[in-house]
N, C-alpha and C positions, 0 to 999 in steps of 0.2 A: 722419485723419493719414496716411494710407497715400499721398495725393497729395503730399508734403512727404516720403516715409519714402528717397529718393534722400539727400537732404540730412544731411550727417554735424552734427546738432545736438549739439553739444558747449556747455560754458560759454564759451570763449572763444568760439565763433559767437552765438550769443545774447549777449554782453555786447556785439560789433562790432556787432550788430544794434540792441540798444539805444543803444549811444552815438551812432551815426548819425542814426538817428529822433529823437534827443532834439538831434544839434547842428541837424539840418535845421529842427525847432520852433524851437530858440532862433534861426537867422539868420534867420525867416519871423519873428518878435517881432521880432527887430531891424529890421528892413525896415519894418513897420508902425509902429513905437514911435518910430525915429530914420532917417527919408530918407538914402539915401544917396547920397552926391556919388561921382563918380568922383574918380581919385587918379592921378597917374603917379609909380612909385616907380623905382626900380634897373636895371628893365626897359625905361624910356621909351616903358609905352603902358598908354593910360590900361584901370585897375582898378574892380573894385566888389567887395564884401564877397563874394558870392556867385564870382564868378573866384577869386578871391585865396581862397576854401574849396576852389575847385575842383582849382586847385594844389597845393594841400598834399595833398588823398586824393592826386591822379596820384605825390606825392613820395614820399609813406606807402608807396604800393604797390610803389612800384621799390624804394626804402630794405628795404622787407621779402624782395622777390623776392632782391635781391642779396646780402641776410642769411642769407639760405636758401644760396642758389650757394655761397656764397666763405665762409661760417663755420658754416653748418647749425644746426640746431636743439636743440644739447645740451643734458643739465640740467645747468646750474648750481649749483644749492642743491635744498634736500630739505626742506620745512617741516613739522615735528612734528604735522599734523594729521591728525586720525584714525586709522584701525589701521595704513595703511602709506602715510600720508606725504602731502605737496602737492608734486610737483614743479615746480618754476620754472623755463621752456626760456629759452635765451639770446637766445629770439625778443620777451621781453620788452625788453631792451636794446634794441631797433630800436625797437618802439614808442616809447621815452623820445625819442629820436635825432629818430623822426619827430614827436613832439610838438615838441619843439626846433625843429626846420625851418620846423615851422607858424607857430610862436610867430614867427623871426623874416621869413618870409612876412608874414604880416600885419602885422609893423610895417613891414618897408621896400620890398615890391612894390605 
């Protein structure tokens, strides 16, 4: 562990961790299960599954950075678990936002 002991392993790093490994599984299934056609959406240059994922992180990322800059990180809410609490940072919000974005990435790029 000591080669890894740089890394601020927190739960939110390890759950980014996992959801990624697990979206990259599921588009590597989807790819083998259902061929994919290219697409031209909104952008007017042709797409595949795999761009159109690759888009959304690049959007995730800046959506977050800017969340950071221009509203920062506060807690929001305080959830009654444990001796003193679960904080909730307002950097959940982006998350939702950039799920949103993704969401509509992949229906119309």
């Amino acid at each position: 562990m000591d080669s890894i002991a740089w890394m601020a392993w927190t739960l939110p790093t390890a759950i980014f961790f996992v959801a990624l490994a697990c979206t990259l599984a599921v588009m590597t299934w989807l790819a083998a299960a259902y061929p994919e056609a290219e697409r031209i959406g909104i952008l007017r240059i042709p797409t595949t599954r795999g761009d159109r994922l690759f888009i959304s992180l690049i959007l995730a990322a800046v959506i977050h950075l800017a969340w950071i800059g221009l509203i920062g990180t506060d807690t929001i809410t305080s959830l009654p678990i444990g001796e003193e609490g679960f904080d909730i940072s307002s950097l959940w919000l982006a998350t939702v936002v950039s799920l949103v974005s993704a969401v509509v990435i992949f229906r119309t790029v």
